[in-house]
C-alpha positions in Angstrom: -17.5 27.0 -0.2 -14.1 26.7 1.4 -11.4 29.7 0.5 -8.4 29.5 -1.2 -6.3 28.8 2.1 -8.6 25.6 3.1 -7.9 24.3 -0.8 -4.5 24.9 -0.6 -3.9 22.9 2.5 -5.9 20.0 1.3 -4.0 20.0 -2.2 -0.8 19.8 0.4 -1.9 17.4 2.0 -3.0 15.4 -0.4 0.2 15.5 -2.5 2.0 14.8 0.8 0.5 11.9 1.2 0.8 10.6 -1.9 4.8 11.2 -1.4 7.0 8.9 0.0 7.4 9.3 3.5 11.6 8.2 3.5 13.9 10.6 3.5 15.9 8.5 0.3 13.0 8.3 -1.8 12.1 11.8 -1.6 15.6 13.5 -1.5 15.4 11.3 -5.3 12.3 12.9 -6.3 14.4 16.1 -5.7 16.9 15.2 -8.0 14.9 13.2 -10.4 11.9 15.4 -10.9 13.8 18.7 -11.7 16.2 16.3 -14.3 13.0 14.6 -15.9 11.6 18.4 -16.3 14.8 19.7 -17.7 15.5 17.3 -20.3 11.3 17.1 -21.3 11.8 20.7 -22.5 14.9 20.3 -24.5 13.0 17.0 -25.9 10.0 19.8 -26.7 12.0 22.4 -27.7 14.3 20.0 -30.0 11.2 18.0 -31.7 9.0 21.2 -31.9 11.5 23.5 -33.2 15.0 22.0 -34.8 13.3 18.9 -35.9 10.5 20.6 -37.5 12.5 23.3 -38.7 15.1 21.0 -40.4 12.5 18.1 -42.2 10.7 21.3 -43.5 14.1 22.7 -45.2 14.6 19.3 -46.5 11.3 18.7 -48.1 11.1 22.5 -49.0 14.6 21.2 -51.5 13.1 17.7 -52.6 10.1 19.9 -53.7 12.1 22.7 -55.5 14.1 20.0 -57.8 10.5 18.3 -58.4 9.2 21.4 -59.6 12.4 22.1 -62.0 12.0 18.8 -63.4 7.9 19.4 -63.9 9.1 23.2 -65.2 12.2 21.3 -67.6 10.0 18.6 -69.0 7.2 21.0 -70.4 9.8 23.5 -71.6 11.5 21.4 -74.2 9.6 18.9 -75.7 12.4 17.3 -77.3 12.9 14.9 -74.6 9.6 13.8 -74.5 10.4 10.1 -73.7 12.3 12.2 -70.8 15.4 9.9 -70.9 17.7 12.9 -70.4 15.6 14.1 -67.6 15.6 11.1 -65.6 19.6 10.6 -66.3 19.9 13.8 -64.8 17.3 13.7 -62.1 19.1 10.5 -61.4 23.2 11.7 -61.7 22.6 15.3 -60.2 19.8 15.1 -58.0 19.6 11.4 -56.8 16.0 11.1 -57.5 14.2 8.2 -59.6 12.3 10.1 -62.2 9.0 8.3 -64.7 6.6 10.1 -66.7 3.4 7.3 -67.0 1.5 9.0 -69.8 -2.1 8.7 -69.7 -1.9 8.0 -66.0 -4.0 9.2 -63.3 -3.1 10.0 -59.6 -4.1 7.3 -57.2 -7.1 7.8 -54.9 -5.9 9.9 -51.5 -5.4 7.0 -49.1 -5.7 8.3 -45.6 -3.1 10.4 -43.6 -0.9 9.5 -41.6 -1.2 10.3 -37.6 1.5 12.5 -36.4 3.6 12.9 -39.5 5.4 16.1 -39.6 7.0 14.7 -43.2 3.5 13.8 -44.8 2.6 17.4 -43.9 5.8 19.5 -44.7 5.5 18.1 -47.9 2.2 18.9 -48.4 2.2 22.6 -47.4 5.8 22.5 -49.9 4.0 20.7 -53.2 0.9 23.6 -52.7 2.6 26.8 -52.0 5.9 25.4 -55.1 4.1 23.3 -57.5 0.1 24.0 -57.2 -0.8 21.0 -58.8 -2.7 18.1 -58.2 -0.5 15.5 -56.6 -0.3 12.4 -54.7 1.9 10.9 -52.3 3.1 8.1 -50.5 5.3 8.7 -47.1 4.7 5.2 -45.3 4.0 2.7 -47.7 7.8 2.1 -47.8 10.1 3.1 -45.0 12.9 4.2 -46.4 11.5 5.7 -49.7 9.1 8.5 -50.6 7.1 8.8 -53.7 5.4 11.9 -54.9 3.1 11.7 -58.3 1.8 15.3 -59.8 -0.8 15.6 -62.4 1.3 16.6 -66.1 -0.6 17.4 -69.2 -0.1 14.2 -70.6 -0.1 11.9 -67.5 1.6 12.2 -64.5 5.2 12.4 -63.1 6.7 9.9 -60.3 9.6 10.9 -58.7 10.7 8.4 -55.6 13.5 10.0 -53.5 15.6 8.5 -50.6 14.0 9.0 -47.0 16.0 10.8 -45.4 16.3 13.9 -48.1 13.2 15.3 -46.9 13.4 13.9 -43.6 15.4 14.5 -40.3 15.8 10.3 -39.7 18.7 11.2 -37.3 16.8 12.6 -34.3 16.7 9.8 -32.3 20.6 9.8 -31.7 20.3 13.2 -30.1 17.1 11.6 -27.8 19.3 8.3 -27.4 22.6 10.6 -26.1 20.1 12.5 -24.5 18.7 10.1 -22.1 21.8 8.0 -21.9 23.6 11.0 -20.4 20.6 11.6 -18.5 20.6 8.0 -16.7 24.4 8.3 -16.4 24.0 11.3 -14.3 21.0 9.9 -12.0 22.8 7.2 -11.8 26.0 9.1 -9.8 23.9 11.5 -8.1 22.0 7.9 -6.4 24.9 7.0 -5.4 26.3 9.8 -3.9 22.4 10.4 -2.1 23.2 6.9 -0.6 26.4 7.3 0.7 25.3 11.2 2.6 21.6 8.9 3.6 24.1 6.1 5.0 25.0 8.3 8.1 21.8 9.7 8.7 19.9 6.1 8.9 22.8 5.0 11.3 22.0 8.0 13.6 18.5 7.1 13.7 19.8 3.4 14.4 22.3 4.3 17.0 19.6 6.3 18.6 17.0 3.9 18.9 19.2 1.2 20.0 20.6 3.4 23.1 16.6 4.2 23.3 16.3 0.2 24.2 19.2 0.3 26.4 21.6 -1.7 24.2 25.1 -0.7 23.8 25.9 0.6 20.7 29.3 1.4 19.0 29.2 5.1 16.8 30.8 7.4 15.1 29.6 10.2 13.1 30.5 10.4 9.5 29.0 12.2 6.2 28.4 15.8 5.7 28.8 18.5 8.4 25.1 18.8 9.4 25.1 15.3 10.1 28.3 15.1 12.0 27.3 17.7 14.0 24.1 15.8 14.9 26.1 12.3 15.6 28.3 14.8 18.3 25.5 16.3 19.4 23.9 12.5 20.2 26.9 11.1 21.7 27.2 14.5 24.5 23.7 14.2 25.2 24.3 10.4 25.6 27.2 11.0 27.9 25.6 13.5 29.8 22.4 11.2 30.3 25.1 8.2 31.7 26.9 10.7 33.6 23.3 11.8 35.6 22.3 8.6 36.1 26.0 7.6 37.6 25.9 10.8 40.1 22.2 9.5 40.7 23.2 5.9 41.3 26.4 7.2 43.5 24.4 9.4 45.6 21.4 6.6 46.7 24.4 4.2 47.0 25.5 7.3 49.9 22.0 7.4 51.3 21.5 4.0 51.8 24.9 3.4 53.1 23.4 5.9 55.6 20.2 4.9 55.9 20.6 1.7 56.8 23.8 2.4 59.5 20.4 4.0 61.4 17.8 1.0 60.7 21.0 -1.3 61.5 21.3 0.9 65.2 17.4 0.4 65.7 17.5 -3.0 65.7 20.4 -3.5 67.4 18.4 -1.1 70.2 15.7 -2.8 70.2 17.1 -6.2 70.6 18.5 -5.3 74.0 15.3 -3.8 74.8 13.6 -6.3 76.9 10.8 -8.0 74.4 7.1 -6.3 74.6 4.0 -6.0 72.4 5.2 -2.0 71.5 9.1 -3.4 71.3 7.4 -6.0 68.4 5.2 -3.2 66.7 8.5 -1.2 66.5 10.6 -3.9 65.1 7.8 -4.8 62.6 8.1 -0.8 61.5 11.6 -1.1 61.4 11.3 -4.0 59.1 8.8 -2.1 56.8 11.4 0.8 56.7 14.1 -1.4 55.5 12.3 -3.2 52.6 10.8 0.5 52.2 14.1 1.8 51.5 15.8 -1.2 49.3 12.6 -1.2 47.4 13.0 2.7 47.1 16.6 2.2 46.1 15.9 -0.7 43.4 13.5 1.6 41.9 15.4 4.7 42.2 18.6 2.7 41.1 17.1 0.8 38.3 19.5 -1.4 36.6 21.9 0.8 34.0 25.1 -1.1 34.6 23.1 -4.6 33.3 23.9 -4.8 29.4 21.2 -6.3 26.8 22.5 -9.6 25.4 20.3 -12.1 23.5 18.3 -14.0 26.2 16.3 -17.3 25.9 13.0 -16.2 26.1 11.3 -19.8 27.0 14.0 -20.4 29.8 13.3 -17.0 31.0 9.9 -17.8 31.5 9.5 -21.2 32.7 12.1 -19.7 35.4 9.2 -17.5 35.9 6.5 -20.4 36.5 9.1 -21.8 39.2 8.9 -18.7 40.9 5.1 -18.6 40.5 4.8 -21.8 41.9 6.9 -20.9 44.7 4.8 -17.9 45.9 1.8 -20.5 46.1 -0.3 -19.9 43.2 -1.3 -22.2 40.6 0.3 -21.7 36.9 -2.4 -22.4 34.5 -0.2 -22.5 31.1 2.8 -21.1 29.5 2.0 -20.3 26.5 4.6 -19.0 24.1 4.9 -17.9 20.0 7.3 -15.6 20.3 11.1 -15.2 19.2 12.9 -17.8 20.9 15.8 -15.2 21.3 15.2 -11.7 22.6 17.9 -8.8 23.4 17.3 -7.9 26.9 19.0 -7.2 30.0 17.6 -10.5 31.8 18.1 -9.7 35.3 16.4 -6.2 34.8 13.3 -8.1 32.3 13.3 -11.3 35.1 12.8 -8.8 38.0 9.8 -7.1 35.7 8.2 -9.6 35.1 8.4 -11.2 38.9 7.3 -8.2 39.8 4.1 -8.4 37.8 4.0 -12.0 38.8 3.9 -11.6 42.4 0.9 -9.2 42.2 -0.7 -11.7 40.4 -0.3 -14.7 42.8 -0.6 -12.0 45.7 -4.3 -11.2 44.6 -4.8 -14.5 42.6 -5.2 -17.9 42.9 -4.4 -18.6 39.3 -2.1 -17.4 37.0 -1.3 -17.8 33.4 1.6 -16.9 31.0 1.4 -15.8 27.3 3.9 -14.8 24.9 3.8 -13.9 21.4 5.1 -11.7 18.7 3.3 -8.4 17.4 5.1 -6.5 14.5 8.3 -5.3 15.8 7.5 -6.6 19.6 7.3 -9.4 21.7 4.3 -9.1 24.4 4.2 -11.3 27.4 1.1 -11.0 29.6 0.6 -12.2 33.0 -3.2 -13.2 33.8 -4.8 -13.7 36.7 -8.3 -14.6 38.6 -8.2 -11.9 41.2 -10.0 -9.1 41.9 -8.9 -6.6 39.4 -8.3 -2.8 39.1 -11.0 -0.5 38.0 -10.7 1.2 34.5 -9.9 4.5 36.0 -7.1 3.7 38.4 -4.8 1.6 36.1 -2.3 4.4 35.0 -2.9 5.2 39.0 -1.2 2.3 40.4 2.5 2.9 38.5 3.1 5.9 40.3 5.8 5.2 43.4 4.1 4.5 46.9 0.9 3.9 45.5 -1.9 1.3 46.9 -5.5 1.6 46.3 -7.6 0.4 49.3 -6.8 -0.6 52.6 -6.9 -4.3 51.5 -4.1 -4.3 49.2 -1.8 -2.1 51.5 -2.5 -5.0 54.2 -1.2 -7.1 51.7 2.3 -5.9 51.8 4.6 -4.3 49.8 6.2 -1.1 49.5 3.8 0.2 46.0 6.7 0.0 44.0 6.1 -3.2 42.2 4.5 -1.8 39.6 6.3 1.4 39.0 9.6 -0.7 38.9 8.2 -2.7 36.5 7.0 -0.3 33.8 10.4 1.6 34.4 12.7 -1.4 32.9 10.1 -1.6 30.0 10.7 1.5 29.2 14.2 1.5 29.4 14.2 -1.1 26.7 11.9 1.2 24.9 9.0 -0.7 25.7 6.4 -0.1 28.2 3.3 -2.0 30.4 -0.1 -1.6 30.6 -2.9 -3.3 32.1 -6.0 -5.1 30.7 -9.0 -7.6 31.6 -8.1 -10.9 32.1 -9.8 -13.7 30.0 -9.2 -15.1 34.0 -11.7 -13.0 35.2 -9.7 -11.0 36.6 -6.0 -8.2 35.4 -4.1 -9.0 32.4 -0.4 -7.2 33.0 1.2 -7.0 29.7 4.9 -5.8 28.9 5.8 -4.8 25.7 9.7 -5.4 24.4 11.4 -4.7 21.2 12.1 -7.6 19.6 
């Protein structure tokens, strides 16, 4: 049997599921809840207690004057055609008074459900009058009638309503919940105003997330002021790294190259030799080393996203292809025709995927197509493939797997550059089985 702990957690968990998950829906349940509780009491408290209370005094009073009429009629039987009495009943006491001689009460019909009249005026007629009576509280809605057994008949009296009966509630309930609505309704829309800010800082934050440029400043309360700040420092400091970082490599390979540029400036007056060649084909290997190093290291931060044609992008992609010498099965696209991207960061991913394809392929295909909130586009191709295990292994920098794919050039950078710009646009890429036979690249965007 689980203990108390284990049962509370699952009750939490289940009422937390059942909540909404935004923060504007549930910061209204806060308000809402605690103003639904609040006026459901005073509703209790008013219908229990002052409602009650007050239709009790008022039939407790219609009773009394119904028993001095029953107590005046058999004390002077001089009036016994009871014309006086029903003046009276009529002038003083705005009741409608008949004596039916040789009458009898009606047959008890059945009670009515939820009636706090029919049974105040009950309990009143027993504990005043203790006599056999009928009476009649819904038969018509604005009038009561009450008939008690008299020696020599019995006595009607009909009486107004709302004499024994509190018929005015329902303008307290109807103030009630007007006031009630008029309330919820400012405090929604001051919640909307103080969940504006927040829902543009989550906004704002994705968007720079994507590498878009994005246009904020922080408003609302305090807290969330003090969070927009907070988000543009860390946002300038991360620009400010990644401008010392591109200044720096823009140094080194400055540098860098001055010395590959000196090698090969040696070695061409070096007269020509089979170890002159193998030093000139590592000095070549250094240099696309070191601009692949760079591109990677570099990225491509001063790019901005703009909307790009996504089908231009890619048959500019088949050209490529086609140009590297592999075949282009089919371009297949269902996708967004306009994407935000920065192109020249998105093209250079997605050559880069392509070139390992037609590097290791013969054939290559192109997909595109919309999923939810993202557009994938997967490169296919026929070749050899990567095992299951080494596929997160290949997009770290400098890697190659075997001996045959390091003799087929390249820096092992490719890939690492690749999944970089994804995720700069908040995306990412992973790799997959081919329907080709042989690895299915795909790179996820935002759309």
């Amino acid at each position: 049997m689980p203990g108390p702990g284990r049962i509370w957690r699952l009750i939490s968990r289940g009422v937390g599921d059942a909540l909404p998950k935004g923060l504007y829906a549930r910061s209204l349940i806060i308000i809402i809840a605690p103003v639904v509780l609040l006026q459901s009491v005073i509703a209790y408290t008013f219908m229990e207690r002052h409602w009650q209370l007050v239709t009790r005094r008022l039939s407790a009073a219609v009773t009394a004057d119904v028993a001095a009429l029953i107590d005046v009629y058999e004390s002077y039987p001089q009036d016994r055609d009871a014309e006086t009495l029903s003046r009276i009943a009529a002038t003083r006491l705005n009741l409608d008074l008949d004596i039916l001689k040789g009458a009898k009460l009606p047959a008890p019909g059945p009670r009515p459900f939820f009636s706090i009249l029919d049974e105040a005026l009950s309990e009143e007629i027993n504990r005043q009058i203790k006599r056999a009576y009928w009476i009649d509280t819904v038969g018509r809605s604005s009038l009561i009638e009450i008939r008690v057994a008299i020696p020599d008949g019995v006595m009607r009296v009909t009486a107004r309503r709302s004499m024994a009966y509190a018929s005015n509630s329902h303008i307290f309930l109807l103030w009630m919940t007007g006031s009630s609505m008029v309330l919820l309704g400012v405090a929604i829309l001051f919640l909307r105003n103080q969940i504006k800010p927040i829902l543009r800082l989550a906004a704002v934050a994705e968007s720079f997330g994507k590498g878009r440029e994005i246009e904020f400043r922080p408003r609302g309360a305090r807290e969330v002021r003090q969070a927009g700040h907070a988000f543009i420092e860390m946002k300038r400091r991360i620009e400010r790294a990644m401008d010392q970082r591109t200044t720096m490599l823009n140094g080194v390979s400055h540098d860098l190259r001055t010395i590959i540029t000196r090698f090969k400036l040696s070695l061409a007056l070096v007269e020509q030799s089979a170890d002159v060649e193998d030093l000139q084909r590592d000095v070549d290997e250094m240099s696309r080393m070191l601009e692949a190093y760079l591109a990677f290291a570099r990225g491509d931060s001063g790019e901005i996203a703009v909307p790009t044609d996504l089908r231009a992008l890619l048959e500019d992609l088949r050209t490529d292809i086609e140009r590297l010498g592999a075949h282009v099965e089919s371009v297949d696209i269902d996708a967004p025709a306009s994407v935000t991207m920065r192109s020249d960061a998105v093209r250079r991913c997605l050559f880069n995927l392509a070139a390992n394809a037609a590097r290791y392929g013969d054939t290559v295909a192109i997909m595109a197509r919309r999923d939810l909130r993202n557009v994938l586009i997967s490169i296919d191709d026929d070749g050899p493939g990567i095992a299951l295990d080494q596929r997160e292994e290949v997009f770290k920098p400098f890697v190659r797997l075997d001996a045959s794919r390091q003799d087929a050039g390249g820096s092992g950078l490719g890939l690492s550059i690749a999944r970089d710009i994804a995720r700069s646009h908040g995306g990412d890429v992973t790799l997959h089985d081919s329907p080709l036979g042989g690895l299915r690249a795909t790179v996820r965007l935002p759309a």
